[in-house]
N, C-alpha and C positions, 0 to 999 in steps of 0.2 A: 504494500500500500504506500502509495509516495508520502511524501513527511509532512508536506502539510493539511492531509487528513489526521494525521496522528496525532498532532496540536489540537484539534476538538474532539478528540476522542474516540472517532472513529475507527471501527475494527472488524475484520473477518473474523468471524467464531468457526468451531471446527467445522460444524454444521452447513456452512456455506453462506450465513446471513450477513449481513452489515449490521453491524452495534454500534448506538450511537452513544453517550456517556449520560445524556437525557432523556433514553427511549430504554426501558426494560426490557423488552420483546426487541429482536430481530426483525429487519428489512428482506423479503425475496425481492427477487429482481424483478419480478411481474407488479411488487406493489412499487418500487421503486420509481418505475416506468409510468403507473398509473399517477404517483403523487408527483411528477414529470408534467406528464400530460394535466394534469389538474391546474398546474401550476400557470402554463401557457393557456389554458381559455380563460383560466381566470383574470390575467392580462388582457385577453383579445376582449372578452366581456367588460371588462372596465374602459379599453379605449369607447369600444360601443358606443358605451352607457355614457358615458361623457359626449361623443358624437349626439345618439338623441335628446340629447337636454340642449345643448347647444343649438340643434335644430327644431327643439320645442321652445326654447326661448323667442330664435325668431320666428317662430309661425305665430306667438303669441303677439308680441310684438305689429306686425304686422293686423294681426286682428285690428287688434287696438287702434292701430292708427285707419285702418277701414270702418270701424264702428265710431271713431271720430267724425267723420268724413260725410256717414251718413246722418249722423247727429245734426250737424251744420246745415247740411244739405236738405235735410227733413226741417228742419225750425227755418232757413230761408221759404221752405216751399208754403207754410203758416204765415209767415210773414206776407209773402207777394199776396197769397189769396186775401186775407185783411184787406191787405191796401186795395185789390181787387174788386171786393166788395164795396171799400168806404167808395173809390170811383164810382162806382154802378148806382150807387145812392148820389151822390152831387149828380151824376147826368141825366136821372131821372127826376 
């Protein structure tokens, strides 16, 4: 085992395992590979997860400034009819 495994304690038991100095039980290599593999989606899942907030921010975002827009755009179209009315009333 190279030597900077051996600074954490790191060991082949006769058995074939990896021992770690903070693990009681033995590592096979199939679990090795699995907490490997676990390791890397749980990376790829955190980029993700960061990618969709980021992309739920701006869609929120965006909302908001559409439900602005129609806000405006609905209280102008109140307002013209008003005035709409008040005309129809002076020219009759």
């Amino acid at each position: 085992m190279p030597q900077e495994w051996e600074n954490y304690g790191a060991r082949f038991g006769r058995d074939g395992l990896l021992y770690l100095a903070e693990w009681r039980r033995g590592y096979t290599v199939h679990e090795l590979r699995a907490l490997f593999f676990e390791c890397q989606q749980l990376r790829s899942l955190r980029i993700e997860l960061r990618q969709t907030q980021t992309d739920l921010e701006q869609i929120t975002e965006e909302r908001d400034h559409w439900q602005r827009r129609a806000h405006f755009y609905r209280s102008q179209c109140v307002a013209e009819t008003k005035l709409g009315l008040a005309l129809a009333r002076i020219i009759e």
